[in-house]
KOLTITI-803324 format. One record per residue (C-alpha): x, y, z. Coordinates in Angstrom, 2 decimals. Layout:
N
       px       py       pz
        X        Y        Z
...
//
This chain:
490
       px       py       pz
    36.37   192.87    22.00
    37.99   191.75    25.23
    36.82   188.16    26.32
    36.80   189.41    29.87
    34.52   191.99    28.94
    30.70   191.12    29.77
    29.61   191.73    26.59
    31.76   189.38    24.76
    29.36   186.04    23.37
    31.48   183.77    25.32
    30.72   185.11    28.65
    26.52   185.37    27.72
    24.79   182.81    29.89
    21.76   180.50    28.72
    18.49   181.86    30.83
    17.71   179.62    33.83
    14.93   177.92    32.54
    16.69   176.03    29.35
    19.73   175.10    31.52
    16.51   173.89    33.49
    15.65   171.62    30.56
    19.11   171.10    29.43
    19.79   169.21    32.49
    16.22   167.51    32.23
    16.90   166.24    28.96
    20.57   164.66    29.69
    18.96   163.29    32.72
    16.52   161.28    30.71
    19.16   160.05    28.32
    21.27   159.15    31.19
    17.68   157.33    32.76
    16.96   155.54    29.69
    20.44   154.34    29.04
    20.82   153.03    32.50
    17.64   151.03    32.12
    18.85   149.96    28.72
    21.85   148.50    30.84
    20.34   147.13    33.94
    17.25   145.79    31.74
    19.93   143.89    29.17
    21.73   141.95    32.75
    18.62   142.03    34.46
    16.83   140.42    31.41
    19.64   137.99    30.77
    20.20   136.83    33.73
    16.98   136.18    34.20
    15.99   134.19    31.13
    19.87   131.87    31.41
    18.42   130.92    34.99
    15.02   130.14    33.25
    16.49   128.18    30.51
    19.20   126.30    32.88
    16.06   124.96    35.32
    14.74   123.52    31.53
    17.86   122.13    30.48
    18.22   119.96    33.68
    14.64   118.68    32.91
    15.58   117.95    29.85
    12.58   119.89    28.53
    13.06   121.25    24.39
    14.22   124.60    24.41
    12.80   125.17    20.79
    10.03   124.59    18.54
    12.59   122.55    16.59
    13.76   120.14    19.15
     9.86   119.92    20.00
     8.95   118.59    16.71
    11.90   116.76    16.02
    10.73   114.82    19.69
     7.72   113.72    18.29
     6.83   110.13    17.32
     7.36   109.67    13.77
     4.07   108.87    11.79
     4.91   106.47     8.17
     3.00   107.94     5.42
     1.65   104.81     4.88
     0.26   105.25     8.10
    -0.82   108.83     8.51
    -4.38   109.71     8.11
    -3.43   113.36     6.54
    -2.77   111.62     3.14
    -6.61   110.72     2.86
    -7.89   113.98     4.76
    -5.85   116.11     2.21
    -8.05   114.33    -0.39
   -11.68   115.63     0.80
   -10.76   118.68     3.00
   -11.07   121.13    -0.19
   -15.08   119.77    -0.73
   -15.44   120.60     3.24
   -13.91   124.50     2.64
   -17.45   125.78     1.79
   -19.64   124.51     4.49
   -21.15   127.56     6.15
   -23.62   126.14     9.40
   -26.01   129.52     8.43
   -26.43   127.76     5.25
   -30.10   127.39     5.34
   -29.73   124.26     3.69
   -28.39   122.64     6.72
   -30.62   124.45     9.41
   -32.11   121.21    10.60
   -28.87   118.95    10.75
   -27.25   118.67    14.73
   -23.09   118.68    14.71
   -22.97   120.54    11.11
   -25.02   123.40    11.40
   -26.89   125.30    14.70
   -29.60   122.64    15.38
   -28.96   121.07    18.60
   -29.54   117.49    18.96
   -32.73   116.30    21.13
   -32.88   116.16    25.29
   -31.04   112.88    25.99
   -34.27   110.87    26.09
   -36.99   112.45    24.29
   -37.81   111.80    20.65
   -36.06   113.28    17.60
   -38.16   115.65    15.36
   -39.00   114.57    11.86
   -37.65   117.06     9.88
   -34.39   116.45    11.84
   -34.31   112.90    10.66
   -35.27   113.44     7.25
   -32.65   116.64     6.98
   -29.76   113.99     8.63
   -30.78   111.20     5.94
   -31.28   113.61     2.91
   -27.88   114.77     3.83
   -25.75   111.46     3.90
   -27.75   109.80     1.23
   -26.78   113.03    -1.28
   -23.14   112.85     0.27
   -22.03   109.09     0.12
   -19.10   109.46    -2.05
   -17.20   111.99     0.64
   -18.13   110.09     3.46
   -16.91   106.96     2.17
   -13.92   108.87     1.61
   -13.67   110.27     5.33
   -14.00   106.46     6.11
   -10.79   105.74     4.78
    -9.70   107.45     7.91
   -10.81   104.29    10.08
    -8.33   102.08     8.96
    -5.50   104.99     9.28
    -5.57   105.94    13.44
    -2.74   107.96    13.45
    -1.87   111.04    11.87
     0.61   114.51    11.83
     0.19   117.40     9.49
     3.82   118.30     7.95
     3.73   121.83     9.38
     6.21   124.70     8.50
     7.21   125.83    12.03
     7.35   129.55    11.51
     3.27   129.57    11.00
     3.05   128.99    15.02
     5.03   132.18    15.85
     5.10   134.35    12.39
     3.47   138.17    12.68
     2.57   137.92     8.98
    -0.88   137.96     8.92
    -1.04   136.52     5.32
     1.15   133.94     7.30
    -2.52   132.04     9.05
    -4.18   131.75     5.41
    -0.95   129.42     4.29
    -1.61   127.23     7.64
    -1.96   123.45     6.58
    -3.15   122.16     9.59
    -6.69   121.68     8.57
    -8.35   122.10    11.71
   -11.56   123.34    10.80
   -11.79   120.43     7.79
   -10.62   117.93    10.21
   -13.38   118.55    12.87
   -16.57   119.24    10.25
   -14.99   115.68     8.46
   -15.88   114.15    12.48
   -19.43   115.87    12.83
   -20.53   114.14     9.14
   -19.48   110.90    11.04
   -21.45   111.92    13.49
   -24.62   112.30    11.03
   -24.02   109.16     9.33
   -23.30   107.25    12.66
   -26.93   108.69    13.47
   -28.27   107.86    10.47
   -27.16   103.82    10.65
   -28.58   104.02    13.98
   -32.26   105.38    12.96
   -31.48   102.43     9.96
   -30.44    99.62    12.76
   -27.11    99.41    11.65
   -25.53    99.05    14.73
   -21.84    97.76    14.05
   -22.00   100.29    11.12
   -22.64   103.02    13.52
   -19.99   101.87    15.64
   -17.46   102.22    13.18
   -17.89   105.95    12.83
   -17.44   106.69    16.38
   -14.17   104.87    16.07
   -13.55   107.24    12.94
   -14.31   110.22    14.73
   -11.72   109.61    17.07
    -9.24   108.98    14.58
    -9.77   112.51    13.36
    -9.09   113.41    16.57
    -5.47   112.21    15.94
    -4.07   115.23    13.82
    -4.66   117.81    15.64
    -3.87   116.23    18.99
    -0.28   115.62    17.69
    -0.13   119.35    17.15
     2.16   121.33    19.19
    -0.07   123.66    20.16
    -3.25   124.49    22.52
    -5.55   124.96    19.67
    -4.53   121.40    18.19
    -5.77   119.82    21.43
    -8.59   121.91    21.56
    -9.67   120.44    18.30
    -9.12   117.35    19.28
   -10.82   117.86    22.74
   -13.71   119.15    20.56
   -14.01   116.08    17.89
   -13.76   113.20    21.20
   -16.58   115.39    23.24
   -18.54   115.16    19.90
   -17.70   111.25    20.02
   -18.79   110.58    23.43
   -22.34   112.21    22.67
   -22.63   110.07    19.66
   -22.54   106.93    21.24
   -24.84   107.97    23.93
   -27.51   108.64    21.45
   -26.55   105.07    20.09
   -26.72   103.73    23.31
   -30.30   105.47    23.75
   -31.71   104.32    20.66
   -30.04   100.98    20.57
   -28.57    98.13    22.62
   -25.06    97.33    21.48
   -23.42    94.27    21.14
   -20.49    93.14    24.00
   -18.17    93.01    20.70
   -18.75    96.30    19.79
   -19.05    97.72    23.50
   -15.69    96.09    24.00
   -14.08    97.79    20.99
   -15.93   101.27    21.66
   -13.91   101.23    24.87
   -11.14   100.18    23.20
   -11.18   103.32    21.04
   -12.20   105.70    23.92
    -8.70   104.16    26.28
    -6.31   104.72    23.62
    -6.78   108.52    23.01
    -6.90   108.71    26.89
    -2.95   108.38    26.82
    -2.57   110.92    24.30
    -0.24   113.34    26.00
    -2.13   116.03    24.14
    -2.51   118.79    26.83
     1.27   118.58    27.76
     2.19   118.60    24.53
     0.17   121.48    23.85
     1.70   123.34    26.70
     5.07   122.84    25.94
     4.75   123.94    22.55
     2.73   126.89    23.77
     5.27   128.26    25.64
     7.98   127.40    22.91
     5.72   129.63    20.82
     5.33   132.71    22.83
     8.74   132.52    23.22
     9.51   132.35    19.62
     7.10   135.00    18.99
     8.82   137.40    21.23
    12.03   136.52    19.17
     9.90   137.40    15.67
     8.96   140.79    17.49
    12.16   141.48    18.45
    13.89   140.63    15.42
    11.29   143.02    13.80
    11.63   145.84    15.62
    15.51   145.57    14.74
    15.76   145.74    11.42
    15.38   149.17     9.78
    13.37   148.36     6.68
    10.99   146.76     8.77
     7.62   147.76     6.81
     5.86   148.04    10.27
     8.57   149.02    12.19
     6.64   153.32    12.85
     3.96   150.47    14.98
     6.39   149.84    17.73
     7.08   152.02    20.35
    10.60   153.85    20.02
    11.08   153.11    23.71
    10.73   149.39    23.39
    13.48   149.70    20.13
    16.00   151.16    23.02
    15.48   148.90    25.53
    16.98   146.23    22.89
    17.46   142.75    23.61
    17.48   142.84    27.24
    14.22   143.62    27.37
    13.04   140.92    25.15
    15.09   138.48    27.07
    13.31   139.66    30.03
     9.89   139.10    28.41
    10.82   135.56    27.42
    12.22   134.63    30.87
     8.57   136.08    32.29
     6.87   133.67    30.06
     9.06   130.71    31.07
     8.16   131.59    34.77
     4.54   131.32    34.03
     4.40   128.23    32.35
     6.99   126.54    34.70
     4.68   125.12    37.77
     1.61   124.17    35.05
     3.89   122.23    33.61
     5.34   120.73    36.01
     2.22   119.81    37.36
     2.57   116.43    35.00
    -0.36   113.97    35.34
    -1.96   115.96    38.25
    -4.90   117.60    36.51
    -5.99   119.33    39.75
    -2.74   120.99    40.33
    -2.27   121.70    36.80
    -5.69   123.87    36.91
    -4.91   125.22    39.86
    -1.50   126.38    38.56
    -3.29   127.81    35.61
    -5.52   129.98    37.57
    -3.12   131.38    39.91
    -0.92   132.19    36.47
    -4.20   133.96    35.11
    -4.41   136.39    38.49
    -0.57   136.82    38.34
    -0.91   138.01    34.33
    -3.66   140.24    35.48
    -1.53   142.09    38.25
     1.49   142.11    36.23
     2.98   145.60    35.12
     2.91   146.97    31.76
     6.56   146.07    31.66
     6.12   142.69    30.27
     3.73   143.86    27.66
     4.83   141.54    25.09
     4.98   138.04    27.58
     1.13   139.12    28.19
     0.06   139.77    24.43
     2.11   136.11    23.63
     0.29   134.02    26.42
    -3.02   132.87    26.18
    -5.48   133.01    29.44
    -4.79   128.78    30.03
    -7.09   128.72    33.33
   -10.18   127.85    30.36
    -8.50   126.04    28.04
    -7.24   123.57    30.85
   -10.91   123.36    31.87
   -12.46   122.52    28.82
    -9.46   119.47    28.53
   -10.82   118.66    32.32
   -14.35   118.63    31.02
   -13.07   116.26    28.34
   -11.55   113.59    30.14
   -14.18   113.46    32.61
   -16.50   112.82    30.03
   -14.19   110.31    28.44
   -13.71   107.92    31.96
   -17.61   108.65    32.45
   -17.81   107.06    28.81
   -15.58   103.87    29.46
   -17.12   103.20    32.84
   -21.00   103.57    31.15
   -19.26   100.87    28.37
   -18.46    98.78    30.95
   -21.87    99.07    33.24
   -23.99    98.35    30.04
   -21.71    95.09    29.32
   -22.33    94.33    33.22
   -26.15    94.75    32.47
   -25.91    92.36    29.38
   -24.15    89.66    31.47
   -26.26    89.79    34.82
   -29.49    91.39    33.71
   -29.78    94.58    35.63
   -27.99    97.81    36.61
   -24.41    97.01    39.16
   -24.89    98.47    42.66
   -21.81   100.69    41.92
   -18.45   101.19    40.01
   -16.66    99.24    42.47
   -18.75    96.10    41.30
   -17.22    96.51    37.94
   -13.68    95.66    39.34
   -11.62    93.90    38.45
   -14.43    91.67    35.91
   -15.21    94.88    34.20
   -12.95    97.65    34.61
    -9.17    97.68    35.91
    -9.77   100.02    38.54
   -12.80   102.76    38.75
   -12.21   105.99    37.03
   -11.35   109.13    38.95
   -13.00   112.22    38.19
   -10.54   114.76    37.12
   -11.58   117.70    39.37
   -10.89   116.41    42.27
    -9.13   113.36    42.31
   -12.17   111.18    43.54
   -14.32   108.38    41.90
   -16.44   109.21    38.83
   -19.71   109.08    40.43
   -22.47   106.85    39.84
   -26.32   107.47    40.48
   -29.57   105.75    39.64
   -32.13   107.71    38.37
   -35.72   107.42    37.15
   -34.92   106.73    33.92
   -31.49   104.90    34.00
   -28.20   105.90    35.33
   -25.73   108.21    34.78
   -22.02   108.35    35.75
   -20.54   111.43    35.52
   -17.65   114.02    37.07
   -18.34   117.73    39.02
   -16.91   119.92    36.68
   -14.58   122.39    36.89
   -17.18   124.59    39.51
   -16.07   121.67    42.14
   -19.15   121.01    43.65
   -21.55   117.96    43.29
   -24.89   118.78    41.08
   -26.08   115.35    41.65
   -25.73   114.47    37.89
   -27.42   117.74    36.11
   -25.34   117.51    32.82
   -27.98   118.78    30.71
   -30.63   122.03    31.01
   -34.00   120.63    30.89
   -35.60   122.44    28.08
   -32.75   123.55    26.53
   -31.37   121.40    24.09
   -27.53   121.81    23.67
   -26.78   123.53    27.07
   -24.70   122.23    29.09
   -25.03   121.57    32.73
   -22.16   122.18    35.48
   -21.90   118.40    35.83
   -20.10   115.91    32.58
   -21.53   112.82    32.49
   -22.88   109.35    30.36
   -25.75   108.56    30.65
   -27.87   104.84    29.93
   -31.45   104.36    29.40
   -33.45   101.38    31.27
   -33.71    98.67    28.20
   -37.33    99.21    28.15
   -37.35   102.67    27.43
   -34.57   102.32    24.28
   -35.23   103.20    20.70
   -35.95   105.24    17.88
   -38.94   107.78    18.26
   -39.88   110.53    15.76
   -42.08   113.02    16.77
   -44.13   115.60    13.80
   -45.25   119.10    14.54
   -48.97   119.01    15.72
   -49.94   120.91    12.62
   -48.72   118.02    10.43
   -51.34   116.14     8.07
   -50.22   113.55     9.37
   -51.07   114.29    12.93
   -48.42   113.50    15.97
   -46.17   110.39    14.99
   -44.89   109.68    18.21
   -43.70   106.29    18.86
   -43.36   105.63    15.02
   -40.37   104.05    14.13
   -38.88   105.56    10.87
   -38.14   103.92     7.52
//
């Protein structure tokens, strides 16, 4: 047959509609390769500009050179070598044990209002406990003498995918902080016994704990740590309530409570944050590369083909973020406010940077809760150094500013908003405490009446009158022994 002739194959014609989709479907490739092009220079470009701001600050640019930045910590110094020793007896604590129902810190009974008495079976339930445990807290003892600390941590557990990956973690967080709140019971304890000194030594344990996990280089490292120095703080109120404290041991309390102040925990914490999201993009990446990934059918084919440039452009989003709440430095204030603009930014960011948004954490709260912790801490050095005032003189100062320079260097400024902690007399005693992260002045309500536990919007110390210190135990009205108030126990 002729070619010429209309009937010959080569002069049939597709039907209008799938040259229609023909052109459709070369138009997509030709869509998706261009973004595959423009996203890889887009992407790198952005990330080198992101990465040359943090080489001219000097600022790691890996996990690696993170760690390897850290202070160095001798093993014959590091309190990990002893914590290693107990932490597997501390594995099977459970705080719905009903064993433990009664016992504040370690399991859901919250300690009593600030200056009301403690119930009896609360008192009995805290001595039962340390008197059947001496051997393990003599062992978490050991940790007085040993202030510093760093768990020798495999890198690749901050930023693996493997799931299996958080079971191998050796940071023993959750040992580390239930080792601080059985110093906390058997600092209570010495204090119902009148062991004052003895009582005082377990604070200063509980903030060696602390030490571990504040070396970590991540945010949930100095959240443990933030966790284990708020427990700290309340313990030696409740010391200070039921007990009046020598100037030696006031001296050295405050002591304890200035040195973890200069802990550059919350940097550090950021910095390695953003190290890890980064690195975790990386993992992703490198996962969705490789063929015989085992998960590889979970990741969308569309992310696959926009390759490297895309991840790079992920990476140079989360650099952007983190960028002005670190620079921030020492200004708390601007460093929350950085981290709450970042928050509103990650909520009206695109789907596009998918990845940068599953890496990064909401920081606005995690920033407050480290806000909440040093204005707790400066509330607790000032009250040290008001109650050593009252020893000396005989009654309450008129204000911080009396406390300077005899007392205290310079008053401490509340971290919310850059002012002086405040100070205020009340009925009872006085308190000194910061506004919280809701920036307004509650006058000093750090505690719901009534509720045990709850927190007010206020953080604060807070110091009895001398005449209304001590030890008080109060029995349920149906008790055979009829309402004990007042008693002093054994």
């Amino acid at each position: 047959m002729d070619r010429s002739d209309p009937r010959h194959p080569a002069q049939a014609k597709l039907p209008r509609s799938r040259r229609w989709l023909l052109y459709v479907v070369f138009g997509f490739f030709v869509l998706v390769l261009g973004a595959y092009l423009i996203g890889t220079e887009v992407g790198s470009a952005a990330l080198e500009r992101q990465l040359a701001d943090l080489r001219e600050d000097g600022a790691a640019l890996s996990l690696e050179e993170l760690h390897d930045r850290q202070p160095v910590v001798p093993d014959a110094q590091n309190s990990v070598r002893v914590i290693v020793t107990f932490a597997p007896e501390l594995q099977g604590l459970d705080r719905r044990d009903s064993r433990y129902k009664h016992l504040p810190f370690l399991a859901r009974q919250s300690l009593p209002m600030w200056n009301e008495p403690w119930e009896a079976e609360t008192v009995e339930a805290i001595s039962a406990y340390v008197s059947t445990h001496g051997a393990l807290i003599a062992r978490i003892d050991e940790v007085h003498d040993l202030p510093t600390g760093r768990f020798d941590t495999n890198l690749s557990v901050y930023t693996s995918l493997d799931p299996a990956a958080g079971k191998a973690d050796p940071r023993l967080f959750g040992e580390v902080r239930t080792a601080a709140k059985i110093e906390a019971l058997a600092a209570l304890h010495d204090s119902f016994q009148g062991r004052a000194d003895s009582a005082v030594r377990r604070v200063e344990t509980q903030l060696n704990l602390a030490d571990p996990p504040a070396r970590d280089l991540s945010l949930l490292g100095a959240l443990v740590s933030c966790a284990i120095e708020h427990m700290a703080v309340l313990t030696t109120e409740r010391l200070l309530a039921s007990d009046t404290l020598s100037v030696t041991s006031l001296n050295d309390l405050e002591a304890a409570f200035r040195r973890i102040l200069h802990r550059p925990t919350l940097e550090r914490g950021l910095r390695g944050e953003r190290l890890i999201a980064i690195g975790m993009i990386k993992e992703g990446m490198a996962l969705a590369g490789k063929q015989a990934a085992p998960n590889r059918q979970q990741i969308p084919g569309i992310l696959r083909a926009l390759g490297g440039g895309w991840g790079e452009h992920q990476q140079a989003k989360v650099l952007e973020w983190y960028r002005p709440i670190i620079e921030a430095g020492d200004d708390y204030a601007q460093t929350l406010r950085a981290a709450r603009e970042m928050d509103t930014e990650y909520g009206n960011t695109s789907a596009y940077f998918a990845m940068a948004k599953i890496t990064v954490p909401s920081l606005s709260r995690a920033i407050e809760l480290w806000g909440r912790r040093t204005g707790l801490v400066r509330s607790a050095i000032a009250a040290l150094a008001v109650e050593r005032y009252r020893l000396e003189r005989g009654a309450w100062p008129e204000s911080l500013a009396v406390l300077v320079p005899e007392h205290l260097p310079k008053v401490p400024l509340d971290p919310f908003d850059g002012q002086p902690l405040r100070y205020r007399r009340t009925d009872t005693g006085i308190i000194i405490y910061s506004i919280g992260e809701d920036g307004y002045d509650n006058e000093g309500y750090v505690e719901v009446a009534g509720k045990p536990g709850k927190q007010g919007p206020d953080i604060g110390f807070r110091l009895l009158d001398p005449e209304l210190r001590g030890f008080r135990v109060v029995r349920p009205i149906d008790d055979a022994e009829g309402d004990a108030e007042g008693r002093n126990a054994d």
